[in-house]
C-alpha positions in Angstrom: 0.0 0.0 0.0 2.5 2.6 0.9 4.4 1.7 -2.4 1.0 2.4 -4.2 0.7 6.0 -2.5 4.4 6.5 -3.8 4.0 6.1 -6.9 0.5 8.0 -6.7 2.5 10.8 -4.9 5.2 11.2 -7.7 2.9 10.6 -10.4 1.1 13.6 -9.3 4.0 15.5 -8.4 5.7 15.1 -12.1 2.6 15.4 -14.3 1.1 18.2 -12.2 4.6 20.2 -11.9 4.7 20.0 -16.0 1.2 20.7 -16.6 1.8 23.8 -14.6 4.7 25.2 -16.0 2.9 25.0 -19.2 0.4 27.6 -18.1 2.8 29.5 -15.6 6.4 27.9 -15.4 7.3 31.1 -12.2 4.2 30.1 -10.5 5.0 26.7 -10.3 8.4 27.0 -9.2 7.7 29.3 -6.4 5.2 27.0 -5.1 7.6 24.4 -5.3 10.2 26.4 -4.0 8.6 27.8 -1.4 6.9 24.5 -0.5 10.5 22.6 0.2 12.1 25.7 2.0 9.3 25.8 4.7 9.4 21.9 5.1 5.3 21.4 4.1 6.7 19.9 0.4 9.8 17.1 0.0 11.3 17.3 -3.1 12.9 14.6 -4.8 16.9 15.2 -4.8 17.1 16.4 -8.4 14.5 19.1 -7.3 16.0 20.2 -3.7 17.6 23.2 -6.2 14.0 25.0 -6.3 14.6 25.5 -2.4 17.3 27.4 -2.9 16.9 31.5 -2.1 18.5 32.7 -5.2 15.9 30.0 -7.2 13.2 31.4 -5.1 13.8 35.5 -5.4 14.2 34.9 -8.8 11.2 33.1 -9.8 9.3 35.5 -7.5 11.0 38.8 -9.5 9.9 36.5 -12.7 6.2 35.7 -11.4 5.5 39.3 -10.7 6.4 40.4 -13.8 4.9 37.8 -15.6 1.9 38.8 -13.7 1.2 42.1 -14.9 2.7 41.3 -19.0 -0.1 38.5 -18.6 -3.3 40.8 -18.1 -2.2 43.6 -20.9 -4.2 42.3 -24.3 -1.2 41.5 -26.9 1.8 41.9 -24.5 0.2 38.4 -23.2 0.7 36.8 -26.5 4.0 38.0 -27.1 5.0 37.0 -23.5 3.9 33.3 -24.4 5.1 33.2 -28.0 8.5 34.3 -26.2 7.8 31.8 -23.2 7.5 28.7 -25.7 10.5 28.1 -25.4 10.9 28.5 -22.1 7.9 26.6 -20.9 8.0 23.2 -22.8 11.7 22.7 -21.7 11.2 23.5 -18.2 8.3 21.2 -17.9 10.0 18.2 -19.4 13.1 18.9 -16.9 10.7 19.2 -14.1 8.9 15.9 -15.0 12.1 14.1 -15.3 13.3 15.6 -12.0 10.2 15.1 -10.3 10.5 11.0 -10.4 13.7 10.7 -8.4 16.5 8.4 -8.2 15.0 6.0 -11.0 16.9 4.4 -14.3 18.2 6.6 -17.0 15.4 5.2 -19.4 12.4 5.9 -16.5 13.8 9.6 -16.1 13.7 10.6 -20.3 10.5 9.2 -20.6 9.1 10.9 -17.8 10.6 13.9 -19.7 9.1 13.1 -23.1 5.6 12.9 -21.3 6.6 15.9 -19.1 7.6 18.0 -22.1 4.3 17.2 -24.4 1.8 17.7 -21.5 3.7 21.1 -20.9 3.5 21.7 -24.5 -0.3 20.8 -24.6 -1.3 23.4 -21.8 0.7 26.1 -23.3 -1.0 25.6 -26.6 -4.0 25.7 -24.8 -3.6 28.5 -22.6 -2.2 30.7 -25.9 -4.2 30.3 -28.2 -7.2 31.6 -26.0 -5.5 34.2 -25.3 -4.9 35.2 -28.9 -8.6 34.8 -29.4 -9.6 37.2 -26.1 -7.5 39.6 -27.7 -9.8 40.2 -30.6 -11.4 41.8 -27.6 -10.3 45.5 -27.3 -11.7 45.6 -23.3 -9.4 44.3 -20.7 -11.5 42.5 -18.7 -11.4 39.0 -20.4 -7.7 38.9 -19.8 -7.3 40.0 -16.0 -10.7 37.2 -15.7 -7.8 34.6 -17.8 -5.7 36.0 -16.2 -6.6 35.2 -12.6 -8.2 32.0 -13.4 -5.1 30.5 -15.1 -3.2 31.6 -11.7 -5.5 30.0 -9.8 -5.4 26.8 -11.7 -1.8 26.3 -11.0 -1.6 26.9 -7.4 -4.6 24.9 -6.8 -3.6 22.2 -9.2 -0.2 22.0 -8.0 -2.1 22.2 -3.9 -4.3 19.2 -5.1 -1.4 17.4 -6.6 0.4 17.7 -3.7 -2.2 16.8 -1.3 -4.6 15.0 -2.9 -3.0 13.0 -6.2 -5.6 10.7 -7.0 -7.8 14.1 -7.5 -5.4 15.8 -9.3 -5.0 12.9 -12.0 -9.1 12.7 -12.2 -9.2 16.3 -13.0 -5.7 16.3 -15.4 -7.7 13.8 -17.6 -10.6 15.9 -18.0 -8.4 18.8 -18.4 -6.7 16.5 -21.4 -10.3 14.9 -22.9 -11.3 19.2 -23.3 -8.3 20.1 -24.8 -8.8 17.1 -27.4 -12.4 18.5 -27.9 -11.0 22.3 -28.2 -7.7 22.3 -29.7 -9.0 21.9 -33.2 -12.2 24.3 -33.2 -9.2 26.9 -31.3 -7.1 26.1 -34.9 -9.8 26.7 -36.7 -10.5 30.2 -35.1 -6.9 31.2 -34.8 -6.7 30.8 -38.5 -9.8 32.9 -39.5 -8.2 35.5 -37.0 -4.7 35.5 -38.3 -6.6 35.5 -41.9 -8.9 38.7 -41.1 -5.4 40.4 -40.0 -4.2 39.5 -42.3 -6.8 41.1 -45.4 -6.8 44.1 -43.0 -2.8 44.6 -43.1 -3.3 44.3 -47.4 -0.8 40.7 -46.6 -3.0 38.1 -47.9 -5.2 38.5 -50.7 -8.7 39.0 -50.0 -11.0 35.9 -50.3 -13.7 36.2 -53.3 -17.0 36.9 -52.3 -19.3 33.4 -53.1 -22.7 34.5 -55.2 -25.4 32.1 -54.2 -26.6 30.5 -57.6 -30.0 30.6 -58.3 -31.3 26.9 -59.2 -34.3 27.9 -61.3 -32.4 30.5 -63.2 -29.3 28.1 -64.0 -32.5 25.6 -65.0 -34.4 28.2 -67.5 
């Protein structure tokens, strides 16, 4: 049983730590951080770095900036478009140092699924973003904003604290995305398209002239 909880514990810990960072890579490291400093979160060995002050200060300095570039409508796409290659890596090396002393082979495939589920949030999480900002008002990004936020610290809580939760809700979370991700394509497209028309960079689609059955027939 207590091998069971284990491996339910670090299972949690690895996919929820690179689900995270795919939505808010500082977030999830202070929490971390924060978490193994004050004793209420034991980090595996290849983690115990996170605890460190200079780790800590800086993801804090990196959080709060992140937090106000996140609620401005376009700075919050360029901040992720910048952040992709930020986020995906950080998530795989979290996932890989989130299982512990393991073999070589356990540790890069735990990376491989870290990685992709980072990736897969961050898509997620930017390409709404791109489609609030064909909102000129504010509001739906600070409401993203906030609720993305909250996501992480209480995903990461419920990871923590309550795994087997955690994993029920990360495979709704994934079942969603599968639903969304396409229809999100599909919209990002006609966006980038309208821009596009507007700027005078793509060529203006012809406009379609019903035909008139009875007419083509006489």
């Amino acid at each position: 049983m207590e091998n069971y909880d284990a491996l339910l514990a670090t299972l949690a810990l690895t996919m929820g730590a690179s689900w995270a960072s795919g939505i808010n890579l500082y977030a999830a490291l202070l929490v971390l951080g924060l978490g193994g400093a004050t004793g209420n979160i034991e980090l595996p060995p290849a983690l115990e770095v996170l605890q460190n002050p200079l780790v800590i200060g800086a993801a804090g300095l990196m959080y709060a900036v992140e937090f106000f570039a996140d609620k401005i409508p376009g700075v919050d796409s360029a901040w992720d478009t910048l952040h992709t290659f930020v986020r995906i890596p950080a998530g795989a090396l979290l996932a890989a140092g989130s299982v512990g002393d393991v073999t070589p082979a356990i540790e890069i495939s735990a990376g491989i699924l870290g990685g992709g589920l980072a990736a897969t949030s961050h898509a997620t999480k930017a390409g709404s973003r791109l489609l609030i900002n064909t909102s000129p008002e504010p509001f739906t990004n600070w409401g993203a904003s906030f609720t993305e936020d909250f996501m992480v610290f209480g995903g990461l809580w419920a990871a923590l604290n309550y795994p087997l939760v955690f994993l029920g809700f990360l495979i709704v979370f994934l079942l969603m995305v599968i639903w969304m991700l396409p229809k999100l394509w599909r919209l990002i497209k006609t966006v980038f398209r309208t821009v596009g028309e507007w700027l005078g960079l793509v060529e203006k689609k012809p406009l379609e002239v019903p035909v008139n059955p009875a007419k083509e027939i006489s």
